[in-house]
C-alpha positions as CSV (number, residue, x, y, z in Angstrom):
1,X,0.0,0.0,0.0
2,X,1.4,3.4,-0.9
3,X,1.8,5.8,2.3
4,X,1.0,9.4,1.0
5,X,2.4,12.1,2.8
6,X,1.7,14.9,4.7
7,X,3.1,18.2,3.9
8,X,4.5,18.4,7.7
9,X,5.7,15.0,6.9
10,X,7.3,16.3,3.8
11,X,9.1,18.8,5.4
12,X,10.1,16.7,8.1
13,X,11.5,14.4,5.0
14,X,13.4,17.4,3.7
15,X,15.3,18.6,6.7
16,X,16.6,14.5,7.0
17,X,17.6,15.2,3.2
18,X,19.5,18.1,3.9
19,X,21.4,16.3,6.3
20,X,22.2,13.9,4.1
21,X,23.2,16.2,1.4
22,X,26.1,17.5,3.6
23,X,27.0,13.8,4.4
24,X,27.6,13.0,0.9
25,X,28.9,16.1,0.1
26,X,31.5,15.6,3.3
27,X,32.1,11.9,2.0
28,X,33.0,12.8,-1.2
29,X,35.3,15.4,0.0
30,X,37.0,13.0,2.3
31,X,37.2,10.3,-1.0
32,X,41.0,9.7,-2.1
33,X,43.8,6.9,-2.8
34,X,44.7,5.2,0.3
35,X,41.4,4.9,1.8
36,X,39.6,2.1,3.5
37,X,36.2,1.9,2.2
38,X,35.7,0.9,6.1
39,X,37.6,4.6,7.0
40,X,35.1,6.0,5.1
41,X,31.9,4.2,6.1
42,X,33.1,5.9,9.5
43,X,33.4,9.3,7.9
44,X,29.8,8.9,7.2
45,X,28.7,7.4,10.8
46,X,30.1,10.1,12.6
47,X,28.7,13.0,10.7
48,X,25.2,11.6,10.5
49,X,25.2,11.1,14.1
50,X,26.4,15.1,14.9
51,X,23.6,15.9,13.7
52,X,20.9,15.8,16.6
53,X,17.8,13.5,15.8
54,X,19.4,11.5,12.9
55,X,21.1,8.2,13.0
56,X,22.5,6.1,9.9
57,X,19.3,4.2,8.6
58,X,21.3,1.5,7.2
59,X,23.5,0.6,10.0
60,X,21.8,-2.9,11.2
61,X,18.8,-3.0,8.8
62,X,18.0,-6.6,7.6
63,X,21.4,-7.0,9.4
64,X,23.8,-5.2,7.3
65,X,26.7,-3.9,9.3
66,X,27.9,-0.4,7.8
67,X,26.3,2.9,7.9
68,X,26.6,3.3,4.2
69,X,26.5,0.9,1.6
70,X,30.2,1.3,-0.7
71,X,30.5,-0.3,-4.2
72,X,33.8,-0.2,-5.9
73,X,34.0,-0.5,-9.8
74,X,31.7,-3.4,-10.7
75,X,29.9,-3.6,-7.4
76,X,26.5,-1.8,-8.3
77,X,25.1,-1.5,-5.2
78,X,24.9,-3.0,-1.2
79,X,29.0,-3.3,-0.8
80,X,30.2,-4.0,2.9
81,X,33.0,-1.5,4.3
82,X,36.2,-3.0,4.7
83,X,39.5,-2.2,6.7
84,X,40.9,-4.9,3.4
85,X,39.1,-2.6,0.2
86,X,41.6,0.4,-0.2
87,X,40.5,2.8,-2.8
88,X,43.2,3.5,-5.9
89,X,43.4,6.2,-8.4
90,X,41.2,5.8,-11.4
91,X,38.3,3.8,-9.0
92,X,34.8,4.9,-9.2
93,X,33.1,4.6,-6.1
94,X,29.3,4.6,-5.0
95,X,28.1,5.9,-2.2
96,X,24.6,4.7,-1.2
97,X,23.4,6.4,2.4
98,X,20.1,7.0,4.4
99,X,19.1,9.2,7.2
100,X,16.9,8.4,9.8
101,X,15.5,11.9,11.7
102,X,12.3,12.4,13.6
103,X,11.5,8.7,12.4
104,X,11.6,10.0,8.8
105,X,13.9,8.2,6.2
106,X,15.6,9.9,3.0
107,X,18.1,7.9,0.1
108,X,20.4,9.3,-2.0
109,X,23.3,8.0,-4.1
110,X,25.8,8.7,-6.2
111,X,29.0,7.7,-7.9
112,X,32.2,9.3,-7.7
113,X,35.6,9.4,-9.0
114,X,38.6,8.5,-7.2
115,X,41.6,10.8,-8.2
116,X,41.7,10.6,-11.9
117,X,39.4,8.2,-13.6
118,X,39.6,7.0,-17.4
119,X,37.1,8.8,-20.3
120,X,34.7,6.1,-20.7
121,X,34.1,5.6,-16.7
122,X,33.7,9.5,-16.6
123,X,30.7,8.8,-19.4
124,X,29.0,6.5,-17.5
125,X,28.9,9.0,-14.3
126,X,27.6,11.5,-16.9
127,X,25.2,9.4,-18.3
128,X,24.1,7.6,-14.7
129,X,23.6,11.4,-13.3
130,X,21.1,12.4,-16.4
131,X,19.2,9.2,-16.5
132,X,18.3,10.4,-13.1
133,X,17.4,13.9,-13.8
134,X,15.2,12.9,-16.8
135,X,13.4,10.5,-13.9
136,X,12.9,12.7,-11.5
137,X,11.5,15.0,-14.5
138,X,8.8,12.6,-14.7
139,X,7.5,13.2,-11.4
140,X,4.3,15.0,-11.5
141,X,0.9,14.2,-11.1
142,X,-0.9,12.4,-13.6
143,X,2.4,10.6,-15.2
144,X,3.1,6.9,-14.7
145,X,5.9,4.7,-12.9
146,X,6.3,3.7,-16.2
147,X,7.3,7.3,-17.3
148,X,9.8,7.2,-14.6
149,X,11.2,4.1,-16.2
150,X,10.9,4.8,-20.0
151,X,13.2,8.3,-19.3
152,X,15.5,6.3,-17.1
153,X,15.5,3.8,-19.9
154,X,15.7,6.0,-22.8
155,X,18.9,8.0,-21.8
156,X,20.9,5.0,-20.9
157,X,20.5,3.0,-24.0
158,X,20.8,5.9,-26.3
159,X,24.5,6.0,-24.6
160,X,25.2,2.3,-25.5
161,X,24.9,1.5,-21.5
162,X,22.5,-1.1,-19.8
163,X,20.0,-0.5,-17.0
164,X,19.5,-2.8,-14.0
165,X,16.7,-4.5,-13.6
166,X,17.1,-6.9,-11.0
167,X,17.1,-3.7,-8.5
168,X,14.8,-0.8,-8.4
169,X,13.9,2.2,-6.5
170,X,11.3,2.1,-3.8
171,X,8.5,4.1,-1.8
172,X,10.1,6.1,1.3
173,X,9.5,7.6,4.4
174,X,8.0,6.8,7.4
175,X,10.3,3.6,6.5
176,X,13.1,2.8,4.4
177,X,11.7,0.6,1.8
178,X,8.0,1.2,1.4
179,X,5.7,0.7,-1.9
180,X,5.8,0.7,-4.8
181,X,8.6,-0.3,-6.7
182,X,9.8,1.9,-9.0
183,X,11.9,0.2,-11.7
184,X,14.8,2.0,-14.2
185,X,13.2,0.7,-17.1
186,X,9.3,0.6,-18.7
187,X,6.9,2.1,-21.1
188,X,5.0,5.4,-21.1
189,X,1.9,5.5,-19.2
190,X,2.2,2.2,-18.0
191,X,1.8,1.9,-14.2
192,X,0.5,3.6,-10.7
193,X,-0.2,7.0,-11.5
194,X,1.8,9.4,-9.4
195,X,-0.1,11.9,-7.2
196,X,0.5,14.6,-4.9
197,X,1.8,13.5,-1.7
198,X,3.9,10.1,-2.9
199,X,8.0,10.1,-1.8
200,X,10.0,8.0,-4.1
201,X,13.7,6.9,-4.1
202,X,14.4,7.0,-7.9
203,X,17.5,5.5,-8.4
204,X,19.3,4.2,-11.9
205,X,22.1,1.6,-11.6
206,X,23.6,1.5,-14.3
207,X,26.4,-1.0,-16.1
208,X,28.6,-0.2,-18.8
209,X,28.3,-4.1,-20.3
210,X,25.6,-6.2,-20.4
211,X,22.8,-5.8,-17.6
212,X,22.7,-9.1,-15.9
213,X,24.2,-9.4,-12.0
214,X,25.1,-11.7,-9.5
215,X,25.6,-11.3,-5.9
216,X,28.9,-12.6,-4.0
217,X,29.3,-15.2,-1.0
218,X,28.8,-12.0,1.5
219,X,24.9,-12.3,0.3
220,X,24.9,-8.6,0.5
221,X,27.3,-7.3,-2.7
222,X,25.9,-6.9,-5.9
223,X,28.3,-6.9,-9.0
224,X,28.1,-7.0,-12.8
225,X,28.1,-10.4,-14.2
226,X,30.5,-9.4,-16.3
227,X,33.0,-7.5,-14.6
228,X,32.0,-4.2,-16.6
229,X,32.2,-1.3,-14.3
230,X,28.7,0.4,-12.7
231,X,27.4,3.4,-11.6
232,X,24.5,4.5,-9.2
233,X,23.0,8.0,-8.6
234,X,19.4,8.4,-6.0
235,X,17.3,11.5,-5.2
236,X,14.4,10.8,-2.9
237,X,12.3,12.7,-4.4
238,X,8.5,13.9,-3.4
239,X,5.8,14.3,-5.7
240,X,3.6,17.9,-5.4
241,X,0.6,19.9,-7.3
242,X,3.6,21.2,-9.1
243,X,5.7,18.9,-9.6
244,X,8.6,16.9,-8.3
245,X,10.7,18.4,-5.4
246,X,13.8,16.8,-4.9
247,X,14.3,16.3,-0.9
248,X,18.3,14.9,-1.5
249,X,19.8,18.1,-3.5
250,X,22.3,20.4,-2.5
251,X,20.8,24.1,-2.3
């Protein structure tokens, strides 16, 4: 069942998503050669938590063990932190973090470079980051998931990229994951319609070879079946009378 929200409830949503703008913006700022993607998963911990009210809203849920979810290279999404994974110049790397405040959640993602990176892992950022702005376009009332999807969809392939479709964005709010699912990939007008009040985590993961995945003997880390390197970029993203306001973007 899809949990429509309050405009108090929004707002509530919003000031959790500021919060977590400045923790990505702090993690990528602390991203470099030489770091532990454990090192930085406490980066992230410890400026969520200076923050009064809000606590990582990964850290423990369905037992995962980090407060952000790192992916190196061809891990798409749900990578452990490790003392053991040291990041090297020319990595991409995804961070994938909530915020829990005033028992509100917000999710936002997004791929970055580590030092230098080469031109055709610098496209697929590029291409990752507009695939998600031509989602989030779609966001109004009246249009369909599947318009979500299609846009998504449409902007990948035209690039020569694949979409994942084993792993979609979500409902969010009063909890993490809530309905509906809101898959990468679809056809126009197909699907719920969006109305006022909805919160969505849009979220395109996307691999520069073929789309197919597999997940490693951790059970947790997703990766590209065939070894191609991915990208990830997430806005939560609320749906209004006029139009979609993005709760996860930096003013």
């Amino acid at each position: 069942m899809v949990q429509l929200k309050s405009a108090r409830e929004i707002e509530v949503m919003a000031e959790g998503g500021r919060i977590l703008v400045a923790t990505l913006e702090h993690a990528t700022r602390a991203v470099e050669a030489g770091l532990s993607t454990w090192e930085l998963d406490q980066i992230v911990e410890s400026f969520i938590r200076a923050h009064h009210g809000a606590v990582p809203a990964f850290k423990g849920l369905y037992g995962f063990p980090g407060s952000a979810c790192i992916s190196v290279n061809h891990e798409i999404v749900h990578g452990i932190p490790s003392r053991q994974r040291i990041l090297a110049d020319g990595d991409i790397v995804t961070l994938d973090i909530g915020v829990k405040y005033r028992n509100y959640y917000t999710d936002s993602a997004r791929t970055v470079p580590v030092g230098r990176i080469d031109a055709p892992s610098a496209r697929l950022l590029e291409v990752t980051q507009a695939s998600l702005e031509a989602g989030v376009a779609q966001c109004e009332p009246g249009k369909h998931l599947g318009d979500i999807g299609h846009a998504i969809q449409a902007v990948v392939e035209a690039a020569g990229f694949s979409v994942v479709r084993e792993l979609v964005g979500h409902g969010v709010g009063s909890s993490l994951h809530e309905e509906p699912q809101v898959p990468n990939y679809g056809k126009p007008k197909r699907g719920l319609a969006l109305v006022p009040g909805m919160t969505l985590a849009i979220e395109p993961m996307v691999n520069a070879g073929r789309a197919e995945t597999k997940t490693l003997a951790d059970k947790w880390t997703v990766v590209t079946a065939d070894g191609s390197r991915s990208a990830h970029f997430e806005h939560t993203v609320a749906i209004t009378e006029d139009g979609p306001r993005i709760l996860t973007r930096a003013a």
